[in-house]
N, CA and C atoms of all chains as a GROMACS GRO file, in nm:
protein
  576
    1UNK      N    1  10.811  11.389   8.548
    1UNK     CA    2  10.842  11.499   8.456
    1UNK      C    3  10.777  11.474   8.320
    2UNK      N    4  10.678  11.567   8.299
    2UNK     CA    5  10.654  11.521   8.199
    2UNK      C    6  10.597  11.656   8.114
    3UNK      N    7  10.657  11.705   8.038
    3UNK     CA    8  10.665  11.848   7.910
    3UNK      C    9  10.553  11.791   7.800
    4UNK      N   10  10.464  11.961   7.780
    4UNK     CA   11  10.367  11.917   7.692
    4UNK      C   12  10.416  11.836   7.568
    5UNK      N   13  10.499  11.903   7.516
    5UNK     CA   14  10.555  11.866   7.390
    5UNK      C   15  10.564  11.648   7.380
    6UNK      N   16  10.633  11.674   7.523
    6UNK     CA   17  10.624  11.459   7.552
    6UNK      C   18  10.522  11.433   7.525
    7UNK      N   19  10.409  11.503   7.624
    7UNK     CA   20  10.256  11.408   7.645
    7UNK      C   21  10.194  11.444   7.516
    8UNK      N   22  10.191  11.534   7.423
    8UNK     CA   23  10.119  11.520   7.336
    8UNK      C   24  10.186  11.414   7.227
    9UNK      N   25  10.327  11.422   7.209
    9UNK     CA   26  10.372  11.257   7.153
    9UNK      C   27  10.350  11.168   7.180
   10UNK      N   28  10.295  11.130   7.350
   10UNK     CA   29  10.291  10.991   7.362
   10UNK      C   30  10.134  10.991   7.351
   11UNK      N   31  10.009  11.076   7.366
   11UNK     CA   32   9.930  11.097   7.326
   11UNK      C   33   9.894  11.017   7.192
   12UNK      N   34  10.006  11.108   7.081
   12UNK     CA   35   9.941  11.040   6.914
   12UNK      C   36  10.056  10.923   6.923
   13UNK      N   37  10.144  10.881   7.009
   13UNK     CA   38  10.162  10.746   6.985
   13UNK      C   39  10.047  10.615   7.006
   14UNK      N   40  10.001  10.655   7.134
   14UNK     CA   41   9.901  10.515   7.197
   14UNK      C   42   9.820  10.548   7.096
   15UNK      N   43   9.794  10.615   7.010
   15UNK     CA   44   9.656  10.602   6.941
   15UNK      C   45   9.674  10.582   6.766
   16UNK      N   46   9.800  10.611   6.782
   16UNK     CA   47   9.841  10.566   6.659
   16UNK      C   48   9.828  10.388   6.603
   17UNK      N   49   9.804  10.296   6.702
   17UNK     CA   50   9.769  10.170   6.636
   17UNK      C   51   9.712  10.135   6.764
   18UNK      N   52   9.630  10.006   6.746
   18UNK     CA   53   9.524   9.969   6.793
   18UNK      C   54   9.602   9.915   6.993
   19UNK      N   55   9.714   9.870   6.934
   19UNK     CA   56   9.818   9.802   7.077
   19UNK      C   57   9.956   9.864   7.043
   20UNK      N   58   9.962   9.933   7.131
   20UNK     CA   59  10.090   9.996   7.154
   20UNK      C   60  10.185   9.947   7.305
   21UNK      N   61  10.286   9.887   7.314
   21UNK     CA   62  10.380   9.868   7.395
   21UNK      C   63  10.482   9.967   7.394
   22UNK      N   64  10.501   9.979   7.533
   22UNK     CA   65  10.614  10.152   7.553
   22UNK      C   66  10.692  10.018   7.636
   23UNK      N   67  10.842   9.960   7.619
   23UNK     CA   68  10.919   9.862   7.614
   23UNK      C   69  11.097   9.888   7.630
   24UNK      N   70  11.184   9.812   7.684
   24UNK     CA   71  11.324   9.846   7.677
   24UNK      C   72  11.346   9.764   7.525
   25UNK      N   73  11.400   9.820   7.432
   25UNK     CA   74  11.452   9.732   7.302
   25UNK      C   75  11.382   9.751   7.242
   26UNK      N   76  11.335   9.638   7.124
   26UNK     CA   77  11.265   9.612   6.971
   26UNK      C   78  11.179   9.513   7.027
   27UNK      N   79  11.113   9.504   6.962
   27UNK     CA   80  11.011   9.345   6.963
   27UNK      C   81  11.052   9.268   6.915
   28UNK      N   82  11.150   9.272   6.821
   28UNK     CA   83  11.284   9.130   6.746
   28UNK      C   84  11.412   9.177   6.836
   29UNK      N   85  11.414   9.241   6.926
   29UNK     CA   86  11.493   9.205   7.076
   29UNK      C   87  11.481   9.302   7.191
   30UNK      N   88  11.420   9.240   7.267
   30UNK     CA   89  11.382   9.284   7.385
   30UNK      C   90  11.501   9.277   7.466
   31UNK      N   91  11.533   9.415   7.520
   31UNK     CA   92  11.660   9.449   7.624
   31UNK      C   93  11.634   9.431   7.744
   32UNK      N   94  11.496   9.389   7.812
   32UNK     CA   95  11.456   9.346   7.927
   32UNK      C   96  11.370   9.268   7.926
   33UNK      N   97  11.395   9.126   8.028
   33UNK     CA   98  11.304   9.031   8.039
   33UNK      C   99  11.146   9.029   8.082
   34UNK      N  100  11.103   9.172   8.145
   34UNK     CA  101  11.009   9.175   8.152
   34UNK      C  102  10.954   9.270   8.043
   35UNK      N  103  11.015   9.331   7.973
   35UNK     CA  104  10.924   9.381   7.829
   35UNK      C  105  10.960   9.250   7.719
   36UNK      N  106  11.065   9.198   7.752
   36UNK     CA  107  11.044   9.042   7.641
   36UNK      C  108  10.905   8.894   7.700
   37UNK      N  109  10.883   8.933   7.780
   37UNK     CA  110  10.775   8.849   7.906
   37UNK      C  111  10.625   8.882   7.813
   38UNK      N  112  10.625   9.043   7.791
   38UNK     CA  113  10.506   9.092   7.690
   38UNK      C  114  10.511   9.080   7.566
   39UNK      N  115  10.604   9.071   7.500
   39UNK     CA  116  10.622   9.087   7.368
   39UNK      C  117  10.624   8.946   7.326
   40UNK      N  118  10.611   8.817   7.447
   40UNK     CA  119  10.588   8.726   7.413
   40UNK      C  120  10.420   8.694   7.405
   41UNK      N  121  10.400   8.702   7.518
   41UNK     CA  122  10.266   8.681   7.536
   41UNK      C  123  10.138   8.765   7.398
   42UNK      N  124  10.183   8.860   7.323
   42UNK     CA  125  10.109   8.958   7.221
   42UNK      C  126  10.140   8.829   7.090
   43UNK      N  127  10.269   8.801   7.077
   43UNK     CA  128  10.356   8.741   6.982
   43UNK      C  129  10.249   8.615   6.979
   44UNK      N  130  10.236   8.530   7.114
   44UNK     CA  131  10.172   8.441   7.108
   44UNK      C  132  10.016   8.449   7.134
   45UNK      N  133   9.970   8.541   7.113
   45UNK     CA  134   9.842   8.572   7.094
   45UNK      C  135   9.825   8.584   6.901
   46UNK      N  136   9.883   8.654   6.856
   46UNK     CA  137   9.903   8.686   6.722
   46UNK      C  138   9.880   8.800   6.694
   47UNK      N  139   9.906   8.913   6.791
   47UNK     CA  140   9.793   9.034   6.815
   47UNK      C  141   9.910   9.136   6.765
   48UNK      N  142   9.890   9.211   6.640
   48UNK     CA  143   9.985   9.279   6.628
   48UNK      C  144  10.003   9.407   6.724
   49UNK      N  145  10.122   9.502   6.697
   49UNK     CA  146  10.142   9.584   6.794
   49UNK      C  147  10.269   9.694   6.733
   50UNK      N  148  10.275   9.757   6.812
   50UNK     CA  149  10.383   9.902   6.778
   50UNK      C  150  10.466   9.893   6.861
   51UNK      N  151  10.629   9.851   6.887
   51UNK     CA  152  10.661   9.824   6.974
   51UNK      C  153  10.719   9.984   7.054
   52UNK      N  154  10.732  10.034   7.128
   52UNK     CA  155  10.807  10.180   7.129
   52UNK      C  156  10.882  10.149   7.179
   53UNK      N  157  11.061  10.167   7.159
   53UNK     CA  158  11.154  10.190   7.267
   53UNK      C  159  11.207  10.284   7.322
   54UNK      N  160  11.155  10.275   7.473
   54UNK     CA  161  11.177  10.371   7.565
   54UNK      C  162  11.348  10.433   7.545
   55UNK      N  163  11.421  10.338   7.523
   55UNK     CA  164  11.568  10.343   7.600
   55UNK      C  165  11.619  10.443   7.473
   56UNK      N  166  11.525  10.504   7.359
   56UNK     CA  167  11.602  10.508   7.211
   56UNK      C  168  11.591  10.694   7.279
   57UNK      N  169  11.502  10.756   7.395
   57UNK     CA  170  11.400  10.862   7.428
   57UNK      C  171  11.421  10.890   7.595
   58UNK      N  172  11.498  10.978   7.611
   58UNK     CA  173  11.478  11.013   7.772
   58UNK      C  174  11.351  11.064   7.786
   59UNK      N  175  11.326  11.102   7.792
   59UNK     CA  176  11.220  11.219   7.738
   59UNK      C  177  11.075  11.114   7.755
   60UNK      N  178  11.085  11.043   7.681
   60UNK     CA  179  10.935  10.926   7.667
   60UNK      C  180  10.944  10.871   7.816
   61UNK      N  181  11.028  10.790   7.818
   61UNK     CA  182  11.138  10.713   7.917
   61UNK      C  183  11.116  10.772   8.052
   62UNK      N  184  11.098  10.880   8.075
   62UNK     CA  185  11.075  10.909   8.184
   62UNK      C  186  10.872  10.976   8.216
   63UNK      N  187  10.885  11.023   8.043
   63UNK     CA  188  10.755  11.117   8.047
   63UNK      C  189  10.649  10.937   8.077
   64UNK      N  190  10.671  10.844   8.032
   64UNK     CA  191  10.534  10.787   8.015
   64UNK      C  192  10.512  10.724   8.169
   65UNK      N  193  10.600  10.767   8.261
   65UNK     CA  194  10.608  10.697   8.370
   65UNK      C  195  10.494  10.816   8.441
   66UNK      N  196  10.527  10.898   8.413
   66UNK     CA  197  10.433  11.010   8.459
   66UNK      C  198  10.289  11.035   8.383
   67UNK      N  199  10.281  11.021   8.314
   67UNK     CA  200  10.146  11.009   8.234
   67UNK      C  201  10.045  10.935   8.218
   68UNK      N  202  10.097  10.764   8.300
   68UNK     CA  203  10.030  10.678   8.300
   68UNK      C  204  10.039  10.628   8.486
   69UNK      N  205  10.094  10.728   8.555
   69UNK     CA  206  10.147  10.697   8.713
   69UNK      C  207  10.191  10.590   8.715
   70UNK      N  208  10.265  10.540   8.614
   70UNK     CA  209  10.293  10.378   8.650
   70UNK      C  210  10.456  10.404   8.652
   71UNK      N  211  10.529  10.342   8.745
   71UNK     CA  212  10.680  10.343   8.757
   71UNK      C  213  10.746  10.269   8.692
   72UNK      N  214  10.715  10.155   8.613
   72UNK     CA  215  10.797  10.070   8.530
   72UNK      C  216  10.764  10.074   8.390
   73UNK      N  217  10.864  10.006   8.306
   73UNK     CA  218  10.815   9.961   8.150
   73UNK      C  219  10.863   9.825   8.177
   74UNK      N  220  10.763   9.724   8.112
   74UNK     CA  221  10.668   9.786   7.978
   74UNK      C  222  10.532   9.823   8.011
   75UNK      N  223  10.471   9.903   7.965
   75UNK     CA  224  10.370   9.977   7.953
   75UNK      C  225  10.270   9.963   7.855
   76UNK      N  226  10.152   9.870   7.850
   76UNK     CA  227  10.057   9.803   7.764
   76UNK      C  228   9.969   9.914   7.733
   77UNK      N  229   9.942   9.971   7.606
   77UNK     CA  230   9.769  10.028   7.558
   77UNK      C  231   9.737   9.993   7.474
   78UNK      N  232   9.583   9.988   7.469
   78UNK     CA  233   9.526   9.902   7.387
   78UNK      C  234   9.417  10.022   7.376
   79UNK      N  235   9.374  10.032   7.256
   79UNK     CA  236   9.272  10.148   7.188
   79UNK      C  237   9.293  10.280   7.296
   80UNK      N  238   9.442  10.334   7.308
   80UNK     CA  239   9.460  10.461   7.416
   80UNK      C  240   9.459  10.418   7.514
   81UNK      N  241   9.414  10.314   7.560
   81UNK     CA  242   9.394  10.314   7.712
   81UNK      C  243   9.506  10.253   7.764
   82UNK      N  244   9.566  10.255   7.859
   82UNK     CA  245   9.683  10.183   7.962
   82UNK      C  246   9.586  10.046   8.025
   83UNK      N  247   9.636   9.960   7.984
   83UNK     CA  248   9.625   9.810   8.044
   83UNK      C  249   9.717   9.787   8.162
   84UNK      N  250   9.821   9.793   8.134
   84UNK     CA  251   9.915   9.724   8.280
   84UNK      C  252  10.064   9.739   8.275
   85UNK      N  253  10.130   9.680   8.314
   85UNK     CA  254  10.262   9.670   8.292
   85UNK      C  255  10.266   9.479   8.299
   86UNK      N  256  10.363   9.434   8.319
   86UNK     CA  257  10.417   9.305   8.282
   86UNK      C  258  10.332   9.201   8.399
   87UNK      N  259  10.338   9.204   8.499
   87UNK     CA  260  10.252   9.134   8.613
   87UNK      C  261  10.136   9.156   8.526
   88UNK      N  262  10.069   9.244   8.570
   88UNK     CA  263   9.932   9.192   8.507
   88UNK      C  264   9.865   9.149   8.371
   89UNK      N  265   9.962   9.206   8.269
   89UNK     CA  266   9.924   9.132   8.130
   89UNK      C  267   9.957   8.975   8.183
   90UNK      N  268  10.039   8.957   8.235
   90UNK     CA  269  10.099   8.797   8.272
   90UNK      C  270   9.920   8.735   8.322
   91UNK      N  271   9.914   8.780   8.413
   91UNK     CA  272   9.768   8.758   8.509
   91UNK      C  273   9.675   8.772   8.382
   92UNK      N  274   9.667   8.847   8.342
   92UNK     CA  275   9.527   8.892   8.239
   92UNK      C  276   9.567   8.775   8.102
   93UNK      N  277   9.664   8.756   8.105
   93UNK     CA  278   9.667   8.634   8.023
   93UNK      C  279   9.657   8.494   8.036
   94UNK      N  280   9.682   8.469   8.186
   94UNK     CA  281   9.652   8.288   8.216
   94UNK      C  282   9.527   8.326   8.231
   95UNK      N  283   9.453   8.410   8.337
   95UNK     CA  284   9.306   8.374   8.323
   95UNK      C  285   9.218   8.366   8.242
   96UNK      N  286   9.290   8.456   8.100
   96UNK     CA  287   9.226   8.460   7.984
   96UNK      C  288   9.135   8.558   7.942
   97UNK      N  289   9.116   8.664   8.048
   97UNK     CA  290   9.090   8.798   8.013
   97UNK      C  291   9.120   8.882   7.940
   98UNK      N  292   9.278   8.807   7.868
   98UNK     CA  293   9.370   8.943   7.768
   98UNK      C  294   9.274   8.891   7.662
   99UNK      N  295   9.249   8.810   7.602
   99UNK     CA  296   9.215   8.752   7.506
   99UNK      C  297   9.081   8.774   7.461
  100UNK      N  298   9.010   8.801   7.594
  100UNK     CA  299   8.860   8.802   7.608
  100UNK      C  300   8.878   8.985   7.558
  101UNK      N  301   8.958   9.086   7.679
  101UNK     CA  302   9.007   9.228   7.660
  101UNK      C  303   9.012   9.251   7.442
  102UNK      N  304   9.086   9.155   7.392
  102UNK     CA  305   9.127   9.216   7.255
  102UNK      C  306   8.999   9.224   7.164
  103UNK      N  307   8.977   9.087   7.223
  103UNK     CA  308   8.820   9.005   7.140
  103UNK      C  309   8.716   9.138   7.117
  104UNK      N  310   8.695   9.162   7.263
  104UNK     CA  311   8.599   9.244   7.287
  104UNK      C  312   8.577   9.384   7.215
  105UNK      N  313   8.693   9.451   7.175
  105UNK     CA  314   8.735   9.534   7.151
  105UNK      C  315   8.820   9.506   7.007
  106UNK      N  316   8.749   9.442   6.954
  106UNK     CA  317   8.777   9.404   6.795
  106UNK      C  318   8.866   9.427   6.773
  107UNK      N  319   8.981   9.373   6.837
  107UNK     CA  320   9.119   9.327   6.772
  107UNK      C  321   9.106   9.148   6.775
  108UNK      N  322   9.170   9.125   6.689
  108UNK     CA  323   9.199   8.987   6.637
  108UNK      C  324   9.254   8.908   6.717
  109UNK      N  325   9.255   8.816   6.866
  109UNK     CA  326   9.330   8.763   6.911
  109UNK      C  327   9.319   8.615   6.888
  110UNK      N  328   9.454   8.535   6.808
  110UNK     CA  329   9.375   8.368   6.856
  110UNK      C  330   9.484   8.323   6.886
  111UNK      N  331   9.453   8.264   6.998
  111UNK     CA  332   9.555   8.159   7.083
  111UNK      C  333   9.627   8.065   6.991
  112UNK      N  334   9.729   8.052   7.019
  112UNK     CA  335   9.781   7.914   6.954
  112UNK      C  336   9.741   7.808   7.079
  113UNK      N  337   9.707   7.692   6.978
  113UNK     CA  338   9.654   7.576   7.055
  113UNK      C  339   9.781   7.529   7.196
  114UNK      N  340  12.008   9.762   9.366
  114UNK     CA  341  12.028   9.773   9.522
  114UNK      C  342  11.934   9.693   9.639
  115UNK      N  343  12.009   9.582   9.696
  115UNK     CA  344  11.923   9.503   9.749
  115UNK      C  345  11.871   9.582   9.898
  116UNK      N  346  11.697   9.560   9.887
  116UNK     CA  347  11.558   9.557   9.973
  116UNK      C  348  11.562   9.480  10.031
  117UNK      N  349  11.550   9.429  10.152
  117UNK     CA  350  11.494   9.322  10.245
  117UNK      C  351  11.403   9.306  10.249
  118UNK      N  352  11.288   9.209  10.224
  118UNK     CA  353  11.180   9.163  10.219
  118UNK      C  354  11.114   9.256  10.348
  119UNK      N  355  11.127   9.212  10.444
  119UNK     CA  356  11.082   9.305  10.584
  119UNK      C  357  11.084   9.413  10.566
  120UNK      N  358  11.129   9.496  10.485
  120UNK     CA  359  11.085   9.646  10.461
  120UNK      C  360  10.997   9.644  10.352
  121UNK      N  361  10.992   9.582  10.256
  121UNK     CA  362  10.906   9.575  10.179
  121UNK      C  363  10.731   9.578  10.225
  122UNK      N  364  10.755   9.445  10.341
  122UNK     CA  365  10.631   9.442  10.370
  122UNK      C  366  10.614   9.514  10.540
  123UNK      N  367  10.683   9.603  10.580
  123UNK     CA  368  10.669   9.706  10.638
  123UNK      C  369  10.560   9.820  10.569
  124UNK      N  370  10.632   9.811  10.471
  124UNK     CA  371  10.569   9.982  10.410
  124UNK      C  372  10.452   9.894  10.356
  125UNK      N  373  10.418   9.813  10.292
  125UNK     CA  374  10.294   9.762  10.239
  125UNK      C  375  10.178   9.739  10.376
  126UNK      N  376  10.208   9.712  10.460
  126UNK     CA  377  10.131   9.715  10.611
  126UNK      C  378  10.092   9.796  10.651
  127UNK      N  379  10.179   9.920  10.631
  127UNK     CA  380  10.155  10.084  10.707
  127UNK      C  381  10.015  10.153  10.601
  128UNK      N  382  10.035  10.090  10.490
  128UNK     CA  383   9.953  10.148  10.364
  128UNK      C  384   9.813  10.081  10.398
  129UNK      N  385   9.818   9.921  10.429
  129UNK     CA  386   9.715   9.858  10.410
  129UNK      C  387   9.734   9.803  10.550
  130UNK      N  388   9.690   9.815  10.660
  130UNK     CA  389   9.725   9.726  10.797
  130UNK      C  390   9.659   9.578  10.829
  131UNK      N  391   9.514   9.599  10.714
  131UNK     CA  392   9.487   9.487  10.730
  131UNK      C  393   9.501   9.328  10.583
  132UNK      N  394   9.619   9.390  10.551
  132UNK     CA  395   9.636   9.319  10.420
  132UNK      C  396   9.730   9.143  10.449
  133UNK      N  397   9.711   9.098  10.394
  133UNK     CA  398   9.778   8.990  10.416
  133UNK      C  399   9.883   8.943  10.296
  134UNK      N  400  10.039   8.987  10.368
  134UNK     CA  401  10.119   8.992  10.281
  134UNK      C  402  10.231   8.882  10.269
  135UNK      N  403  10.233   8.837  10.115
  135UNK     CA  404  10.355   8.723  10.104
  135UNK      C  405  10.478   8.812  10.014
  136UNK      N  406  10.558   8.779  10.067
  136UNK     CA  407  10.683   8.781   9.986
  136UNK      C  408  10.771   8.707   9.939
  137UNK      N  409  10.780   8.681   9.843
  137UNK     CA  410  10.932   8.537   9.801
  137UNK      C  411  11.033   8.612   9.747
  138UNK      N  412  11.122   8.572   9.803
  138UNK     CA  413  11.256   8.601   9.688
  138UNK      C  414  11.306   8.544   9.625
  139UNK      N  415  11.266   8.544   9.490
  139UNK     CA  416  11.311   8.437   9.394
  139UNK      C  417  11.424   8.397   9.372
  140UNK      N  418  11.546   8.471   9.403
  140UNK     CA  419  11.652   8.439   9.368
  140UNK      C  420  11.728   8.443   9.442
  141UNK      N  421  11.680   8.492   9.591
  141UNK     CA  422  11.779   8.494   9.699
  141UNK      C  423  11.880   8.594   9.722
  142UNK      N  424  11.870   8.697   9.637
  142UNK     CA  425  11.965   8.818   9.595
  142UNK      C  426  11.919   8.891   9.674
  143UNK      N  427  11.752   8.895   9.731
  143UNK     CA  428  11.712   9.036   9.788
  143UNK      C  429  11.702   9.158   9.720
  144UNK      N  430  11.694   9.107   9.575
  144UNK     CA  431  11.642   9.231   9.441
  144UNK      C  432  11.556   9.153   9.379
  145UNK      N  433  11.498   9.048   9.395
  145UNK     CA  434  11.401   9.023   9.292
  145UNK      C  435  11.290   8.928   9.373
  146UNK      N  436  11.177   9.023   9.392
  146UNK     CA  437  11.086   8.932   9.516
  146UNK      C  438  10.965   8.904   9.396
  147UNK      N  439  10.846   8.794   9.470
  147UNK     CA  440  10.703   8.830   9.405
  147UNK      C  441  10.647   8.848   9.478
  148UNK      N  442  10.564   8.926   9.501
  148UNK     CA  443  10.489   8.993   9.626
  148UNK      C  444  10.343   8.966   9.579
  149UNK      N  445  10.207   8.878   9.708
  149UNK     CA  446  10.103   8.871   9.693
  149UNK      C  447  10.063   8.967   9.788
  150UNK      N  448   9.940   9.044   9.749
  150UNK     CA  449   9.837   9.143   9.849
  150UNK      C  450   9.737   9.155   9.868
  151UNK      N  451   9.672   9.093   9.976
  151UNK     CA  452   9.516   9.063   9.970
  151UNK      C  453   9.505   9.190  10.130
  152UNK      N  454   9.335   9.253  10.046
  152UNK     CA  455   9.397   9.378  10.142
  152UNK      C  456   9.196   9.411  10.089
  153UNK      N  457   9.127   9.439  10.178
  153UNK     CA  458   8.992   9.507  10.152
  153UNK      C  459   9.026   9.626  10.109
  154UNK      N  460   9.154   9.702  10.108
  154UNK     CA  461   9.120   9.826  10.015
  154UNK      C  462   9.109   9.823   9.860
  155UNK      N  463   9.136   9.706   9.823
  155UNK     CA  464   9.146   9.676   9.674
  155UNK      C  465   8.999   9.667   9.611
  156UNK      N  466   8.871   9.670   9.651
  156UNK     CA  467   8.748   9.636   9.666
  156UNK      C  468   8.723   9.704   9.564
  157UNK      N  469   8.681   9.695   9.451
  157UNK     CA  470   8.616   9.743   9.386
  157UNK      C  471   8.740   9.850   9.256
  158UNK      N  472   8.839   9.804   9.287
  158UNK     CA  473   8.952   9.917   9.229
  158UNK      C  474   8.955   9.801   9.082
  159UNK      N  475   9.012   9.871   9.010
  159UNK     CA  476   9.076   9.738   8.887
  159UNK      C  477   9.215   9.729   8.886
  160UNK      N  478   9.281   9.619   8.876
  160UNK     CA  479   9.397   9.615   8.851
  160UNK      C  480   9.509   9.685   8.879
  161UNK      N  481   9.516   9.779   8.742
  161UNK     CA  482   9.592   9.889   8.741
  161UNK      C  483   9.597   9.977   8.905
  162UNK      N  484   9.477  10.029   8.899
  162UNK     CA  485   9.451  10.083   9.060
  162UNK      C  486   9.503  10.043   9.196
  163UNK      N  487   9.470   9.914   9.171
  163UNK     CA  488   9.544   9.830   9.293
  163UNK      C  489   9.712   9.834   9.288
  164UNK      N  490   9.756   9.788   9.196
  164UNK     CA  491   9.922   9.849   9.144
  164UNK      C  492   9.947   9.926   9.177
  165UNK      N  493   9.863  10.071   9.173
  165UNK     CA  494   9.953  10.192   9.171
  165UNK      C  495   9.942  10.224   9.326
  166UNK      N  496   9.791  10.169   9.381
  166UNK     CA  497   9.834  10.199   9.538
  166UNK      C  498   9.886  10.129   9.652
  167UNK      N  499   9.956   9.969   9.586
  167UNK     CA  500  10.097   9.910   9.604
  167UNK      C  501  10.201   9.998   9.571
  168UNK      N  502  10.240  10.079   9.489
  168UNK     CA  503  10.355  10.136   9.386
  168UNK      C  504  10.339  10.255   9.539
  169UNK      N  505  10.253  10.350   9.577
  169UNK     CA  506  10.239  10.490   9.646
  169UNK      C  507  10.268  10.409   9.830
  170UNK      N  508  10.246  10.330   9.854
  170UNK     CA  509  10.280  10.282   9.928
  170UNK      C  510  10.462  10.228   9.983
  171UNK      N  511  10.500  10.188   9.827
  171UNK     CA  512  10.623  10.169   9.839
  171UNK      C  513  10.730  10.326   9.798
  172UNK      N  514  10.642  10.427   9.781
  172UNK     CA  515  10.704  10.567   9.810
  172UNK      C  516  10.820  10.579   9.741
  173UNK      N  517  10.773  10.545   9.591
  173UNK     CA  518  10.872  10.608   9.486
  173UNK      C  519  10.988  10.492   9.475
  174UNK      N  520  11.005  10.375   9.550
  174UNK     CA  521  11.114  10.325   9.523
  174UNK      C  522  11.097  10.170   9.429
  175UNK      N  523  10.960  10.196   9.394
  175UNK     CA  524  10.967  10.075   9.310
  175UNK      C  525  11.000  10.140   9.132
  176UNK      N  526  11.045  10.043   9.074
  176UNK     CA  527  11.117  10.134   8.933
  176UNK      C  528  11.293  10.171   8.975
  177UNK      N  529  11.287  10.197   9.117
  177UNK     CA  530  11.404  10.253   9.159
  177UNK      C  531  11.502  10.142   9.174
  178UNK      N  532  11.496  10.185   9.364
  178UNK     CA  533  11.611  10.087   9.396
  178UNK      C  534  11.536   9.897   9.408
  179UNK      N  535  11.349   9.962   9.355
  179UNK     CA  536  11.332   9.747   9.369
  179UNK      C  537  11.312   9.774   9.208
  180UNK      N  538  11.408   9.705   9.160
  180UNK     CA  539  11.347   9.687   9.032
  180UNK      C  540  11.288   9.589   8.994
  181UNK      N  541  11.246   9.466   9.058
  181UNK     CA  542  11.230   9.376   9.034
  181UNK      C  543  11.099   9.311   9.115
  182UNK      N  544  10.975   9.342   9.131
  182UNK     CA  545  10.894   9.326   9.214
  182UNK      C  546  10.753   9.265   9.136
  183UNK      N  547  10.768   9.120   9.108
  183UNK     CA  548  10.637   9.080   9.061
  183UNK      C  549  10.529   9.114   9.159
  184UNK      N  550  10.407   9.155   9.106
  184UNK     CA  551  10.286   9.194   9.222
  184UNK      C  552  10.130   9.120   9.168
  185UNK      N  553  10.139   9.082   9.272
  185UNK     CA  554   9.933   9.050   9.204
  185UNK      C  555   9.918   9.088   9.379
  186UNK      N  556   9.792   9.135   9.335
  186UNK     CA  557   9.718   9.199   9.432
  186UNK      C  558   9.548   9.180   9.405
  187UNK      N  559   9.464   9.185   9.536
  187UNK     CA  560   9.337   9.096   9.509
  187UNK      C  561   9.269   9.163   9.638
  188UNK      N  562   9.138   9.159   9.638
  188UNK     CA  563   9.075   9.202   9.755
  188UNK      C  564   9.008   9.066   9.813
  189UNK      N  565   8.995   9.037   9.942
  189UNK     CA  566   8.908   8.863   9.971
  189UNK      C  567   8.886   8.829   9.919
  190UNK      N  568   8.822   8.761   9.888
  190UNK     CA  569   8.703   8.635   9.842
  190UNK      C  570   8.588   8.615   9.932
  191UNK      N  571   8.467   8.663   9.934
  191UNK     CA  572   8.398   8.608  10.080
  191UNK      C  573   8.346   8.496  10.055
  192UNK      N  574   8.344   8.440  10.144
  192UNK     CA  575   8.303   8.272  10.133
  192UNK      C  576   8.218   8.288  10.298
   0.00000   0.00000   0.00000
């Protein structure tokens, strides 16, 4: 389900900052372990971000599931685009592709040692 | 609402017949598996892609009644 009025909000949300997370909670507290799983991995990149909470929005909450065909949150974009949900940022981060992904795309990422 | 692994990788078989599928259940609850999928339809898809045609395979019930389904998914390796 997803109403113009949603998609054009979540539209000027993802593009409103460079990394946008669509998430259960805050980014100073994550209401689910797998949107706190991402909000670690960004945290420990140093990569800032917008956190959105789904749970605050039926409406988002259901619309971004439809807009991005993806059935879960959290929900990763990076310059508009949909990256992943929690498995694969996980994956895209040990192999070191997230890092290589931000680099590339001139966001600031540096590992802590 | 606990899934049995065997249906899980029922419907992932019917989608992909020639995929080679693991399942663990991490916690023994039968709600929280990690599921590997090595499957030649993944060939050339990215990521995301491969997810979602794990996700269309499991026919609306992931998000649902599995909420809990780590996935990596991969096409061979030829060697």
């Amino acid at each position: 389900m997803l109403d113009d009025a949603t998609k054009e909000r979540i539209e000027q949300d993802i593009a409103s900052e460079d990394v946008v997370l669509y998430m259960k909670g805050t980014p100073v507290f994550p209401q689910c372990g797998f949107s706190a799983a991402v909000v670690g991995v960004l945290t420990h990149l140093g990569v800032p971000f917008r956190g959105i909470n789904v749970l605050d929005d039926m409406a988002v909450r259901e619309g971004i599931k439809a807009f991005s065909d993806w059935p879960t949150i959290p929900q990763l974009y990076v310059k508009g685009e949909f990256v992943g949900g929690c498995d694969i940022v996980r994956e895209m981060y040990e192999t070191g592709e997230l890092t290589e992904m931000f680099q590339t795309r001139g966001i600031d990422a540096r590992p802590e040692a | 609402m606990p899934m049995p692994a065997s249906e899980i990788e029922t419907l992932i078989k019917a989608a992909f017949p020639d995929a080679d599928v693991v399942i663990e259940d991490l916690r023994g609850d039968g709600d929280h598996y990690a599921c590997r999928v090595v499957s030649t339809a993944f060939a050339g898809k990215s990521r995301v892609q491969q997810h979602q045609m794990v996700y269309k395979a499991l026919g609306g019930r992931m998000g649902g009644e599995l909420h809990a389904l780590a996935l990596q998914t991969s096409a061979p390796t030829s060697n």
